[in-house]
N, C-alpha and C positions, 0 to 999 in steps of 0.2 A: 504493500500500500504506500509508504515511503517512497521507493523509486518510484512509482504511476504519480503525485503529489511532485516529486523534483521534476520531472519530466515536463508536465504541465506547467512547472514554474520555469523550468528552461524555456520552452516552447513560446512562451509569453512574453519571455523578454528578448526573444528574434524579434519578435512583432508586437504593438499596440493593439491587436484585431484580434480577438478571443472565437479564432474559429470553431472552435469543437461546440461551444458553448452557444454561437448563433445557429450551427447547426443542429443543434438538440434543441432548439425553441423553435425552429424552423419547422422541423419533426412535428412537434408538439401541437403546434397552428395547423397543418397540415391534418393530422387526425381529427382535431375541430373541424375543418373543414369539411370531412367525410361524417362526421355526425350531422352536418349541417345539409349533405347531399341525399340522408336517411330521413328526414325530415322531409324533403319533396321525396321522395319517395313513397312517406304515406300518405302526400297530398296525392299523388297518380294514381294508388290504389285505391284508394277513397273515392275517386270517379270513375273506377275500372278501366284505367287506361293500360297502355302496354309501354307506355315511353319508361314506365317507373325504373325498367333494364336498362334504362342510359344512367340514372343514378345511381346504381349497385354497381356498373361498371367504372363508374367516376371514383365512386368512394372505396372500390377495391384500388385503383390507380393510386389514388392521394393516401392512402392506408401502405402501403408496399413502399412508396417513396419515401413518405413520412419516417417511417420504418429502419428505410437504409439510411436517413439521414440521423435518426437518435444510434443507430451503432456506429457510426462516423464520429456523432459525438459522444460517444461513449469515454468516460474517465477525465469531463471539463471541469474546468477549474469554475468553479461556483461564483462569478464575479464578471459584470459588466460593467464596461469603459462607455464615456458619452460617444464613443465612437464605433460600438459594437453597438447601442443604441438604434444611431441612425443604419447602421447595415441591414439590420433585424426589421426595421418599420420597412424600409426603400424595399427590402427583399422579400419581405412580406406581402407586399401590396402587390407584386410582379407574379408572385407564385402565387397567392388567390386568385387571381386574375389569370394566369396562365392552366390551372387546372381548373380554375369556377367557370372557363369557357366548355371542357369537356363535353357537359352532357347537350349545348347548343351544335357541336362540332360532332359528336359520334353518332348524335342523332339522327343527323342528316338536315333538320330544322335551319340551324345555318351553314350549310354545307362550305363555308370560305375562313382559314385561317381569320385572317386578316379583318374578317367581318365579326367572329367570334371573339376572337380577342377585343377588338373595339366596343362589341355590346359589354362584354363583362365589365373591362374596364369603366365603361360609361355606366355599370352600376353600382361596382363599388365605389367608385370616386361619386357618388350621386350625381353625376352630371346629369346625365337622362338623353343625352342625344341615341337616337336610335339608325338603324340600319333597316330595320323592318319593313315593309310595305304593306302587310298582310299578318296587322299580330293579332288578330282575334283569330287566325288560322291554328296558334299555337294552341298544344294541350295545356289542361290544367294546369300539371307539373311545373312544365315550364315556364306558363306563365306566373308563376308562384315565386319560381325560382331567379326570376327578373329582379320581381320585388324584392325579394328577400335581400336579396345581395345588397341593394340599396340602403336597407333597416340596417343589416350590419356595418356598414362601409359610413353610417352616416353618423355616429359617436367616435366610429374607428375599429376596423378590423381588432389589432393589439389592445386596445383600450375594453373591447367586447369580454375577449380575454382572461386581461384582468379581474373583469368584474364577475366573470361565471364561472374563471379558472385559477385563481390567486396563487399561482406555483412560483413565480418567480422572485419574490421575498425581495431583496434588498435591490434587486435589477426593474421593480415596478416604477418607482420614480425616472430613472431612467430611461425606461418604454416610453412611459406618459410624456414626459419630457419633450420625445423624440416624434412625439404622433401628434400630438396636440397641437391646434391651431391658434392664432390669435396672438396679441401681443404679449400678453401675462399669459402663467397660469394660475387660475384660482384652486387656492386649496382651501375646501371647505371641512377636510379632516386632516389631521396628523398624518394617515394612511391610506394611500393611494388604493388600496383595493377597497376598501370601505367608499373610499372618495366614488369610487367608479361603480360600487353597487348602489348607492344614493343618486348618481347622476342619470345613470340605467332606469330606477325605479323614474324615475321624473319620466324620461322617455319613455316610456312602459303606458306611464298612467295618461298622457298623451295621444300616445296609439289605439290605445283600448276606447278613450272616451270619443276620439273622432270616429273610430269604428260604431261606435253606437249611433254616433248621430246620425253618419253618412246611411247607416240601415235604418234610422227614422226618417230620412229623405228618400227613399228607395231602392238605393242600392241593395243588392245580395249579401251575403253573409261574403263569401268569395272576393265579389269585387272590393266590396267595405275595407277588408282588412289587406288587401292589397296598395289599395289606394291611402290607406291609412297611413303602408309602412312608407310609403312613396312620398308622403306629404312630410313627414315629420323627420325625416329624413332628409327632406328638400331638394327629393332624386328627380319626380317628373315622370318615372315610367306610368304609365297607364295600360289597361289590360282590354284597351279599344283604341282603335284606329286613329279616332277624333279625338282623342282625350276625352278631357270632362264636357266637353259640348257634346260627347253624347248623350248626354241626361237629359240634355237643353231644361234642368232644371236649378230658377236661383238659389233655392234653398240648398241646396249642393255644392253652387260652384261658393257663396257667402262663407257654408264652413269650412269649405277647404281653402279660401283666402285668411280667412280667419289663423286658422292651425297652421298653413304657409307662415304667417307673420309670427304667432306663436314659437315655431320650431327654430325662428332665425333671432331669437332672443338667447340669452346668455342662461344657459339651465343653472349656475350658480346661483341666479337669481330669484330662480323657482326654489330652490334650496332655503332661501332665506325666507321664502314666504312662508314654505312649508314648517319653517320651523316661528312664525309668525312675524316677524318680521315684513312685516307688509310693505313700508315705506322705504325698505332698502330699494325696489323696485322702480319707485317713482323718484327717488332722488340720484338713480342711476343716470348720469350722463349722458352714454351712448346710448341708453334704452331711450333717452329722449330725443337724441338724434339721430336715431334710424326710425323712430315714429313718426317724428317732423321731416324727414325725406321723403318715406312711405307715401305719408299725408300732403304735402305739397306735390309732387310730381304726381298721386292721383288726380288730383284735382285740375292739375293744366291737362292733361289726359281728357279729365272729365271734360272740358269747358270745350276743349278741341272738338271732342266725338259731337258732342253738340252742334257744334258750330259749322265745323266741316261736313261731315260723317252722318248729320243728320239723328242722331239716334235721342231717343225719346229722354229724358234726364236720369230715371232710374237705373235704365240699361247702361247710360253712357258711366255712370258710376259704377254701378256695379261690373263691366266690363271693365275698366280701367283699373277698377280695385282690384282686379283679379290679376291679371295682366302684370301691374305694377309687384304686387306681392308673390307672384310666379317666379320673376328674375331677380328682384330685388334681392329677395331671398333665396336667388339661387337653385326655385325648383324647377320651373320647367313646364309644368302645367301649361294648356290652351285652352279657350273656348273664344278665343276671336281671332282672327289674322289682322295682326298689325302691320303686315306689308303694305293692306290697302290704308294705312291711318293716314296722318299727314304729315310729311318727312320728318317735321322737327320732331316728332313726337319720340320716333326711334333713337334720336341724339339724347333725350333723356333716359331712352330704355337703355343704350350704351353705356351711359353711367350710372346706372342701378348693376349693370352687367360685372361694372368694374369696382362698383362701394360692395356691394355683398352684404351678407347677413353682420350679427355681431360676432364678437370672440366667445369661446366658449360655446355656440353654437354649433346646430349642421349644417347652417350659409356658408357660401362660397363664398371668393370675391378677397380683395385686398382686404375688407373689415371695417367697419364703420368706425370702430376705434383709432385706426389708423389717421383712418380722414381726420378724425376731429383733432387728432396730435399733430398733427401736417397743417389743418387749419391755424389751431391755435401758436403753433410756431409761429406762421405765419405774420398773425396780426400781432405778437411780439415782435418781428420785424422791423415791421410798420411805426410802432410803441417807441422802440431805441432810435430808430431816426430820428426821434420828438424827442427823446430824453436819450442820449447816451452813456450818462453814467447810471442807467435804474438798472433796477435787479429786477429781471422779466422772468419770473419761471413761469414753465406751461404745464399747468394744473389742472387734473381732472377729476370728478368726484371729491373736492375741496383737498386733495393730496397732489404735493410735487411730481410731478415727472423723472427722475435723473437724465441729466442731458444724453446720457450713455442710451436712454431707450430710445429718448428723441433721434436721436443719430441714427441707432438702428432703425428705427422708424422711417426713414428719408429715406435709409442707403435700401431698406427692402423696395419702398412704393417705386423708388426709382429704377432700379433693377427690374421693377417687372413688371414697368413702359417699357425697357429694351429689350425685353425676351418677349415681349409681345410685336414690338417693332419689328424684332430681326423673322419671328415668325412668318410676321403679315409679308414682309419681305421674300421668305421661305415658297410660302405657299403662292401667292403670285407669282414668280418664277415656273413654279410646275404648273402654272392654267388656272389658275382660280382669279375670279373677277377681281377686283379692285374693292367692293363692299363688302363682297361676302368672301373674302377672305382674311378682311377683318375683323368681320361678326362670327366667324368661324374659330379663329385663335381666340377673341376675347371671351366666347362662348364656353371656348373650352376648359380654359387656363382658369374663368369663373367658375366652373363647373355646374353652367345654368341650363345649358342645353338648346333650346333653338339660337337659330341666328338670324340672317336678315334673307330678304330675296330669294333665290330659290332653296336654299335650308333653313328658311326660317318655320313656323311653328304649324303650316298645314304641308311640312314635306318632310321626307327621310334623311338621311344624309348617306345613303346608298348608292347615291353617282357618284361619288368622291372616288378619284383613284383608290390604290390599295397604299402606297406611300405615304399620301396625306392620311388617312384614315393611322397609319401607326405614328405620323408626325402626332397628330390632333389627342390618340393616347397619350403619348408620353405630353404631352402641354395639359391634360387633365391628370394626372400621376402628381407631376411637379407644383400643378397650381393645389392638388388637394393635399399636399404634404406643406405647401408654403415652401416654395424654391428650395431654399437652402437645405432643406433636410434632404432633397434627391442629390442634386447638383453636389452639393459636398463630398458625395465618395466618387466624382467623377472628377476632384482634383490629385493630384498626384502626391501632394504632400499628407494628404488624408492617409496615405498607407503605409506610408516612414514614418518610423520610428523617432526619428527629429525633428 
C-alpha cells in the first residue's frame, strides 16, 4: 500500500493534472449517465414502444466505458487541483454529450454524426437550437430524452452530481467552482453538497409546480413535464413542431413566460425566501435589473406590435412578454415569428440575447450582473472626470466591489465581443449571411437558441453545413461553461508544471 501511495505521489509531481483521479470521476459520471438512459427506458416501455433497445444499448456502452475508465483510475490519489477541476467539468460536458447522443444516433432517429452531437449538445448546454424538422415524429423515449438532458444540463451536469451523489468530499468545492456560472458564487451552506441539495430542491419545487399548472391549462401529463423541464431549465426544447403556439393557448404561453423569468433568477435567492427572508429578494440588485430590462424592452415590443404589427393590445403584450422572457432568459420558446416584427425590435432581442439571465441561475448570456458592474464602472468614469481625486467604488447590493472583480469583469465581457466577433467572422467565411450568422454565434454562445432570418424561431437549423453545426457546438460548450473554464486547458501552460 506504501509503494501504490509513493507512486501516486511520484506520478503527481511529473505533473499538476491528477489523471487517474479525473478518470475515476469520469467513470463515475458516466454510470450516472447510464442510470439516466434507464430512466427513458421506462419512459419507452410505459408506451410500449420498441426504441427503449437504443437505451439498454447506450447504457451498456457508457457502463463498459465508464468501467474501463475507474480501472484506469484505479489506486488515485484522493485530491483535486483547481486544474483537475476544470478538466473534469470541460470533459465532462464533451463525454455527456458524446455518448447522450447515442440513443439519437443508433436509433437511426438522427441518422448524422454531426446532427446528433449538435442536438445533445444543444441540450445539455440548454441552448434548444434544434436540427429536427419533424419532432413530433419522435417516440416517447426520445422525446423525453431531449428534455431531460436539458433539466440536467440546466443547474449543471457535475453540480446534479453533487447533489444526488456526494462522493467526492473535499474535491466538491472544487467541481462547483469549476461548473458554476456567474460572477460570484453564492454559498448559502458551509457544504457544497448540502448547498447543491437545497438549490436542486428549489428546482425541483419549480418543475413540479409548472407541471401542475401547464396540466391545468391542458397540457398532458407527458407534455407538462417535458415542457416543465424545458422551461426551468431555460432549454426551449418543445415536444411539437410549433413550440408553445401549438396550444394557441394564453393561459399557457403566460405560465411558461412566467417560470421562463422565474428560472432566470438567482435560486440563492429563493433560498433566502425559503428560509423567510423575503426582502432579500427585493432589495436584490440584479433581481431589479433584469426585471427592469424584462419590463422595458417588453413594452417597446408591446407598443411596436401595436403600432406596426397591428395586433390587438393584449396579444401584442402578451406576445412580446413571451418572446422577450424566451431569450432574455435564454430559453428559446416560440409562439410568434419575430422575423416578420419591425427590424429594431430584433436589435433589442440581440441584446437580451447577449444580457442573459442572472448569476446563479439556468440563463444564459454574459449575466445581468455583469452588465450592471460594466455599467456602474462606467458612470464612475464619468464621476472622476468631475472629481479626480474621489474614491468611486462600484457597489452592488450596498457592498464594495474589489477592483480585482471589476477587472475581471471587463477583461471577460470583452473577450466574449471577440470570440463572438472572430466567430461571426468564422462562419461568414464558410457561406453564412451577414445576419444570420450573427444571430447564429450570439444565439449560441447565449445558449438561447433561435436566431434571426432563416434560423430564426419558425425554422431548424438543419441546413447549416456539418462544420458550422460542430463550430456553433463548441460556441454553446464554451458560452455555457463561461469561456474560460473551456479555453483554459487549451492553453499550453495549463499543463506545465510551471
Amino acid at each position: 500500500m506504501e509503494e501504490i501511495v509513493a507512486d501516486n505521489v511520484l506520478n503527481r509531481n511529473k505533473s499538476l493534472i491528477n489523471r487517474k483521479m479525473i478518470l475515476k470521476i469520469l467513470g463515475i459520471l458516466l454510470f450516472l449517465e447510464g442510470i439516466m438512459f434507464l430512466i427513458c427506458t421506462g419512459v419507452s416501455l410505459s408506451y410500449n414502444e420498441p426504441d427503449y433497445i437504443y437505451f439498454i444499448y447506450s447504457t451498456l456502452i457508457a457502463v463498459v466505458v465508464g468501467g474501463l475508465f475507474l480501472i484506469l483510475g484505479k489506486g488515485a490519489e484522493n485530491k483535486l487541483s483547481r486544474r483537475d477541476g476544470y478538466c473534469i467539468v470541460a470533459f465532462t460536458w464533451v463525454l455527456f454529450t458524446a455518448f447522450g447522443m447515442l440513443p439519437f444516433y443508433i436509433s437511426g432517429e438522427i441518422p448524422s454524426v454531426a446532427d446528433a452531437f449538435f442536438e445533445t449538445m444543444s441540450g445539455f448546454t440548454t441552448t434548444g437550437a434544434t436540427i429536427l424538422d419533424d419532432i413530433e415524429s419522435l417516440p416517447y423515449g426520445m422525446l423525453f430524452w431531449r428534455s431531460f438532458t436539458q433539466w440536467i444540463g440546466g443547474l449543471g451536469i457535475v453540480f446534479f452530481t453533487i447533489a444526488v451523489l456526494p462522493i467526492f468530499g473535499v474535491g466538491n468545492q472544487v467541481l462547483f467552482s469549476a461548473e458554476a456560472t456567474g460572477v460570484t458564487h453564492d454559498k448559502i451552506h458551509p457544504k457544497i453538497s448540502i448547498m447543491a441539495k437545497w438549490l436542486w430542491t428549489v428546482y425541483l419545487i419549480l418543475t413540479v409546480t409548472e407541471t401542475a399548472l401547464l396540466m391545468c391549462g391542458g397540457m398532458n401529463l407527458f407534455d407538462a413535464v417535458c415542457h416543465s423541464f424545458t422551461t426551468t431549465a431555460t432549454g426551449g426544447y418543445s415536444t411539437k413542431q410549433s413550440s408553445v403556439a401549438y396550444w394557441n393557448s394564453p393561459f399557457i404561453e403566460y405560465v411558461i413566460a412566467i417560470f421562463m423569468i422565474l428560472s432566470s433568477l438567482n435560486f440563492a435567492l429563493y433560498f433566502m425566501c425559503l428560509k423567510g427572508r423575503f426582502m432579500t429578494l427585493f432589495k436584490d440588485d440584479e433581481f431589479k435589473y433584469f426585471l427592469s430590462s424584462v419590463g422595458a424592452v417588453t413594452l417597446l415590443i408591446s407598443i411596436s406590435l401595436v403600432y406596426h404589427n397591428n395586433y390587438e393590445i393584449e396579444e401584442a403584450f402578451r406576445k412580446a412578454l413571451f418572446q422577450v422572457a424566451s431569450v432574455h432568459s435564454s430559453c428559446g420558446f416560440a409562439t410568434d415569428d419575430y422575423s416578420y416584427w419591425a427590424p429594431f425590435t430584433w436589435l433589442l432581442l440581440i441584446y437580451t440575447m447577449f444580457a442573459g439571465g442572472c448569476t446563479g441561475s439556468t440563463g444564459g448570456g454574459i449575466k445581468s450582473m455583469r452588465l450592471l458592474i460594466v455599467l456602474r464602472n462606467a458612470k464612475n468614469e464619468f464621476n472622476r472626470l468631475i472629481h479626480p481625486r474621489a474614491v468611486l467604488p462600484v457597489k452592488v447590493n450596498r457592498q464594495t466591489v474589489p477592483s480585482s472583480t471589476v477587472s475581471t469583469v471587463i477583461t471577460f465581457v470583452l473577450f466574449y465581443l471577440i470570440v463572438v466577433f472572430v466567430s461571426w467572422l468564422l462562419l461568414m467565411f464558410l457561406g453564412i449571411d451577414f445576419m444570420e450568422s450573427f444571430s447564429l454565434v450570439v444565439s449560441s454562445m447565449g445558449n438561447v437558441g433561435p436566431g434571426l432570418g432563416a434560423f430564426g424561431p419558425a425554422f431548424s437549423w438543419s441546413a447549416l453545413p456539418d462544420l458550422v453545426k460542430w463550430i456553433l457546438s463548441f460556441l454553446m460548450l464554451i458560452g455555457r461553461l463561461e469561456l474560460f473554464g473551456v479555453l483554459l486547458i487549451f492553453v499550453p501552460g495549463f499543463w506545465n508544471k510551471n
